[in-house]
GUMARPA-465973 format. One record per residue (C-alpha): x, y, z. Coordinates in steps of 0.001 Angstrom, whole numbers, plus 500000, padded with zeros to 6 digits. Example, Ala and Ser with C-alpha at 12.3 -4.5 7.8 and 13.67 -1.06 7.14 Angstrom:
GUMARPA-465973
512300495500507800 513670498940507140 
//
This chain:
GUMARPA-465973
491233486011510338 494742484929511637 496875487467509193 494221490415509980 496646493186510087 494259496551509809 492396497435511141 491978494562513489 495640495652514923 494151499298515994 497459500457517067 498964500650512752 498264503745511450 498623504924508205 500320508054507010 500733510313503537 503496510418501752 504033512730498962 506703513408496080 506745516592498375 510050515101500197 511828515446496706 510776518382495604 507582517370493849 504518519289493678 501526516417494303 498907516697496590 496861514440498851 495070513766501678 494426511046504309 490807510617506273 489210507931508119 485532508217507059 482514505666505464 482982504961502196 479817503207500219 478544501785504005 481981500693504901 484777502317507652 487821503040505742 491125505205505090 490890507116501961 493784509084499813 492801511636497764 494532514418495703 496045514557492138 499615513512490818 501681515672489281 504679514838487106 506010518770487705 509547519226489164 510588515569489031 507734514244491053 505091512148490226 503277510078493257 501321509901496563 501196506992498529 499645506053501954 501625503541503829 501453501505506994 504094499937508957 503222496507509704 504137496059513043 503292498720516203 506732499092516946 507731500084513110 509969496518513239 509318493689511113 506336490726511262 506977487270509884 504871486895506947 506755483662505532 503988481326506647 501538483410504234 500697484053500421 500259487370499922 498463490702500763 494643490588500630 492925494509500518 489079495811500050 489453498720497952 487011501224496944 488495503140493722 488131505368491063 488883503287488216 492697503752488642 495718501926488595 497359501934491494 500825500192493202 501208498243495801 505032498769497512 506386496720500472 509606497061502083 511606495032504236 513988495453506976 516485494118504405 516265497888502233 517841500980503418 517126503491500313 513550505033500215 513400504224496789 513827500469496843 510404498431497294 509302495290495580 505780496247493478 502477494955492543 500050497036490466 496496496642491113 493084497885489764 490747499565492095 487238499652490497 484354502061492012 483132499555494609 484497497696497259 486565495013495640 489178492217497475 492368491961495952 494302489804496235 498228490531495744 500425487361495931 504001487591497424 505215486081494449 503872488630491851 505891491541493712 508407492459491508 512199493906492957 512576497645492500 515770499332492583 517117496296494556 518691492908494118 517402491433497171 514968489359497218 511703489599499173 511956488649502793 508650487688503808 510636487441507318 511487490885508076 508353492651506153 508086496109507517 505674498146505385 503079498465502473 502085501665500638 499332501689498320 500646504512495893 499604506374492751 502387506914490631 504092507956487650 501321509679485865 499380512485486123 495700511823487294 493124512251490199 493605510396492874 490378508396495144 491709505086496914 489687503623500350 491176500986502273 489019499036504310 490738495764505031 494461494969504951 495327490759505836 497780488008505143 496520485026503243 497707481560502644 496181480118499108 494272477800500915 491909480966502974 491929482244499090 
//
């Protein structure tokens, strides 16, 4: 598939991110193991809203080089997701944002089997920005569990661009 980003693109990896960098007291994890028959990058842990935290997230910059990739010519984010019947966030970031707290978000259910989502561009919602979304300079995604208390079980096997007509 032409917007194949992970793991066709071998060189993105993803990393954990916890509330941990503000003081928070979540927990997860990040492994690269077979979920239900399938390769994939799984989060685990549990949120905690203790000591003004609140979320784990696993995030990938988009391009090897942690720059930007033109996404303009696409739709929106497609992602196979094995869950635990949990709502989780989807946050991307462009070159355009310079505080770690500004994103533009999607929410997303991730049922307990490998599902395809699809997240279009124009259902991401501005956070703690006016900007909006430049599909030109998009640097990152983080699929994140937030703002609740709760257990924490997310794979990730796929990660691609679409345009509406691959949809």
């Amino acid at each position: 598939m032409p917007g194949e980003l992970w793991p066709a693109a071998g060189a993105l990896r993803w990393r954990m991110v916890t509330d941990g960098v503000m003081g928070g007291v979540s927990r997860g994890s990040i492994t690269e193991q077979t979920v239900a028959g399938c390769s994939a990058v799984r989060m685990r842990g549990q949120v905690s809203t203790d000591n003004n935290g609140g979320f784990i997230q696993i995030a990938l910059d988009l391009a090897p080089d942690g720059g930007a990739i033109d996404a303009s010519g696409f739709s929106g984010v497609i992602i196979d997701v094995f869950g635990n019947d949990e709502s989780y966030g989807a946050h991307l970031r462009s070159t355009d944002l310079f505080r770690p707290q500004q994103s533009y978000r999607q929410e997303f259910d991730a049922p307990p089997r490998w599902t395809t989502i699809q997240l279009p561009f124009s259902q991401f919602t501005p956070h703690r920005t006016d900007a909006p979304l430049n599909l030109a300079r998009l640097r990152r995604i983080g699929l994140v569990a937030i703002g609740r208390e709760f257990d924490v079980d997310l794979s990730v096997a796929r990660l691609a661009l679409y345009c509406s007509a691959q949809a």
